[in-house]
N, C-alpha and C positions, 0 to 999 in steps of 0.2 A: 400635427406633429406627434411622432410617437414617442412616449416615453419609456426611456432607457427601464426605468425599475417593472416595468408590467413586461420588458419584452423579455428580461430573467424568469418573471414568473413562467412565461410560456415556454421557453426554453428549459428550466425544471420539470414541466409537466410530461414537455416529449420526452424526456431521461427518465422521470419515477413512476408515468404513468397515469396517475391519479394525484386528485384534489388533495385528497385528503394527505396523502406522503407529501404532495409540496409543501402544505399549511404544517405540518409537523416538523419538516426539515428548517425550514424558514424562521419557526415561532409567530407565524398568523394564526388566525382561523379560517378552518376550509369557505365558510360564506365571504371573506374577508378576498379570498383567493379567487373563487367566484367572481363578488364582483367587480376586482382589478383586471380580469380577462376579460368581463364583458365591457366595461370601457376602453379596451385595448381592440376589441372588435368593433366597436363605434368608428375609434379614432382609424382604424384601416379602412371600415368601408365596407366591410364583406366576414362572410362566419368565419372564423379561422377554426371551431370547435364542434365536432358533432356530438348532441347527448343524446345516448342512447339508458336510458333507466338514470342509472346512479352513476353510471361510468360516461365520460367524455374522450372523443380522439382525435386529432389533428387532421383539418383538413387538407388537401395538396396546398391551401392558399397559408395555412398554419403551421406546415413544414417547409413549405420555402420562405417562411418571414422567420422561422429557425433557423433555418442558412444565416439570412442578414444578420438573426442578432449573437450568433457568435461570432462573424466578425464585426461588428459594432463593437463587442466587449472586451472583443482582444485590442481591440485598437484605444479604447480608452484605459487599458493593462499598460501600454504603450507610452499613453500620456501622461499614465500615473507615475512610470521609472523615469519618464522627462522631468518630470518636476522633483520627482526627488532627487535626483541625481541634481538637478540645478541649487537643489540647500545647501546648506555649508556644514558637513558631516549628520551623521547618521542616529536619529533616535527613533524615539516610541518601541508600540507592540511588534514584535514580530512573532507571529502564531505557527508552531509547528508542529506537526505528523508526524510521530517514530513508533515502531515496530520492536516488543520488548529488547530482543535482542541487540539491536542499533543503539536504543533508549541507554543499555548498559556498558553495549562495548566501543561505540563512536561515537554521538552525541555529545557525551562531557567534554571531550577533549574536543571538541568544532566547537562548543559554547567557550571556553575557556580561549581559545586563541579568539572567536569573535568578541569577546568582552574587553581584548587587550587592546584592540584593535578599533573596535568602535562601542566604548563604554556607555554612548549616548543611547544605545538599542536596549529594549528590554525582552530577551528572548520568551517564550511560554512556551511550555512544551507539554503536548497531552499526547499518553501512548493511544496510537490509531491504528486497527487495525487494516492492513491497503485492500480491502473488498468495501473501505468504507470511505476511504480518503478523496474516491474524486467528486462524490457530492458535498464533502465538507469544504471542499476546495471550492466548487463551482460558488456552493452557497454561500461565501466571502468566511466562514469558521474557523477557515487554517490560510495559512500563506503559502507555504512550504511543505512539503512533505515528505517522506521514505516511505517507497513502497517496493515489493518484491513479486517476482514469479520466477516461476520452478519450470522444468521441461515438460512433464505432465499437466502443468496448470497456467499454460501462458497468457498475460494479461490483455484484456483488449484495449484497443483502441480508444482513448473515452476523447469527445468533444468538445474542447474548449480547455484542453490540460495538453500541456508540454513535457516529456520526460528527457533526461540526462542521467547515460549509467555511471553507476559509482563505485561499484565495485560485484564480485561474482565470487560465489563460497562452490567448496566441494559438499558433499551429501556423505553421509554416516549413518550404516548400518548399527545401531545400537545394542547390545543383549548382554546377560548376564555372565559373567565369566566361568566358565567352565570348572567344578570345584579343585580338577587335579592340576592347573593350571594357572597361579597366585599371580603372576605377570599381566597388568594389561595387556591388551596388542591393540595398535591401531598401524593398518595398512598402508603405506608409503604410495602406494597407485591401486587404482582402482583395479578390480578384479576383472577375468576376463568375461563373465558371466554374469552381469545384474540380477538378473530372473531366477538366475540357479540362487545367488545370494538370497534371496529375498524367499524362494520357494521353500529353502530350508526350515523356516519359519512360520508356514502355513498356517501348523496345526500350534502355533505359540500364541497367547494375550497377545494382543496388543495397544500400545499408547499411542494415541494420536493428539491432537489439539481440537479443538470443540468443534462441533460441527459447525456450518455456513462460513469459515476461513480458510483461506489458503491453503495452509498448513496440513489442515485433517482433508483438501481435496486432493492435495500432493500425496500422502500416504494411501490414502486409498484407492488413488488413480493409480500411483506405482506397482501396487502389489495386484490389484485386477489387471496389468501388465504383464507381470510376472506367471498368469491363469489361477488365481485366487482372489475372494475374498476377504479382508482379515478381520479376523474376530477380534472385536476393540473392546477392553475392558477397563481403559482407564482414558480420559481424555481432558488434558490437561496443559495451556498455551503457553506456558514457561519451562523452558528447556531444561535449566538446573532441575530440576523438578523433578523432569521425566525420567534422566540422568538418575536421580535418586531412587524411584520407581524401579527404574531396570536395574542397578544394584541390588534393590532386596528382590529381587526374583520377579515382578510383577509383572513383566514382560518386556516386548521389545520395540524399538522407534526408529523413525527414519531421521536425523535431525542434522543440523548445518552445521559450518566449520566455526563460525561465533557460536554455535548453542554451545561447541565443547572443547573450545578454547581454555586451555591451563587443563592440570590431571582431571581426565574424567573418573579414577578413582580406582583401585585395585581389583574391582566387582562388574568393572563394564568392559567388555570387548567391544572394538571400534573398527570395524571394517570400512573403507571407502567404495564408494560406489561409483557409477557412470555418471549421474545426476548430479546439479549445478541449482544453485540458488542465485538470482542475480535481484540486485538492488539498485532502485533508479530513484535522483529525485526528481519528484514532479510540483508542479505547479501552473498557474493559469497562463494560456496563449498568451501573449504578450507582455508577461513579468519576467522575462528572464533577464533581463535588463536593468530591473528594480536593484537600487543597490544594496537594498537591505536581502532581498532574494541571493541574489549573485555572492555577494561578501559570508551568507553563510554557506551556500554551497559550494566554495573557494574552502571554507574552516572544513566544511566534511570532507571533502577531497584527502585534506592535509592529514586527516586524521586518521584516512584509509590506512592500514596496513600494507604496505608495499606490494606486497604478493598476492593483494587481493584487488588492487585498483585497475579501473579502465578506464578509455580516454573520454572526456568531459564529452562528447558530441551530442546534441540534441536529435530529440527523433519526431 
């Protein structure tokens, strides 16, 4: 018989790769990892692993027993919203993934109507950023999550997670207000030229958010769109922030319709651009069901802003 916990391990290993990232993500030890595979290739009968030095890689027999166990584990995602759904209202942890901007501008108001609603839950909430959410997810860390992509940076596919969009922001050219010019401006539609928008600023600083996220691959992808470069001298993943940065001169961003929600301030011009930021929650195959899942992605819906929601459908 196989066992379900060794068939996660191997199912981890084809997504991160290596021993050593599953023992890390997990909190094993890589020997520990080791040898829970090698009794899982006992228990199959045949090598499911080739080692080659220090690295190991899936044999055809070890990636199609990774087919089976991500539906084995959806389906016990499955059993898990059966039984709870069968209790009589709704408690414990429920673990969640939000993105600073969500964290501030919808979150509260989805935890506040989910507390009215089912007081028995105890929401947790860690900011994640979504290049990091679907192994937190896989790895049982979060339950639920908010995660985003941009038109330059579309998300893949990941195996054994379910996404539901939630809502889609416009994009905002950022920069410092012009001195003869005291008035903000922000632009009512998008201009007809992105690239020209964005070229104008070639040879200007720019702010981005850190490198290896979303965020700094959106701006960077957009402006090597545009046939540049941008020269990044501040890099920094909280939008207030940047916001603040582009006020004293420090340069310019690309940032979303939450990052600059309420006055962006006397000192920042706000151009809108063609680009779209959209926000999905996600969560594992077969929890969409779970009523602890479901009742707070019901609270984040509610919380959308009107002009920014789309229809619940799973993809």
């Amino acid at each position: 018989m196989l066992d379900v916990r060794r068939l996660r391990l191997l199912r981890e290993l084809a997504r991160r790769g290596t021993i050593a990232a599953v023992a890390e993500a997990l909190a094993f030890s890589p020997s520990a990892v080791s040898q829970q595979l090698s009794v899982l290739e006992r228990e199959a009968g045949l090598p499911l692993l080739e080692r080659t030095g220090r690295r190991v890689r899936l044999t055809p027999a070890g990636q199609n027993l990774v087919r089976h166990a991500e539906a084995v584990l959806e389906r016990l995602e499955e059993a898990a919203a059966d039984l709870a759904e069968a209790r009589s209202g709704l408690a414990g942890a429920l673990r969640i993934g939000a993105f600073p901007t969500a964290t501030r501008a919808i979150v509260p108001a989805a935890l506040v109507a989910l507390a009215r609603r089912h007081p028995g839950l105890e929401p947790m909430v860690s900011e994640t950023d979504p290049a990091a959410v679907a192994h937190a997810l896989r790895a049982g860390d979060l339950d639920v999550a908010l995660v985003h992509e941009y038109d330059f940076v579309p998300a893949p596919r990941e195996p054994g997670l379910t996404t539901q969009p939630l809502y889609r922001e416009s994009m905002y050219l950022a920069a410092p207000m012009p001195a003869a010019d005291p008035a903000p401006a922000a632009d009512p539609a998008p201009g007809p030229d992105q690239g020209a928008v964005l070229r104008a600023y070639a040879d200007a600083p720019w702010i981005t958010a850190t490198c290896g996220t979303l965020c700094h691959a959106m701006a960077v992808r957009a402006c090597q769109a545009a046939g540049f470069t941008p020269r990044i001298r501040h890099r920094v993943d909280e939008f207030t922030t940047v916001l603040a940065l582009v006020a004293a001169g420090q340069g310019v961003a690309v940032v979303p319709h939450l990052g600059v929600a309420g006055p962006a301030g006397p000192a920042v011009s706000l151009t809108r651009l063609l680009m779209e930021r959209r926000t999905k929650v996600a969560f594992r195959s077969g929890a969409a069901a779970h009523p602890a899942v479901a009742a707070f992605a019901a609270a984040l819906r509610a919380a959308v802003p009107p002009e920014l929601a789309t229809p619940p459908s799973p993809e």
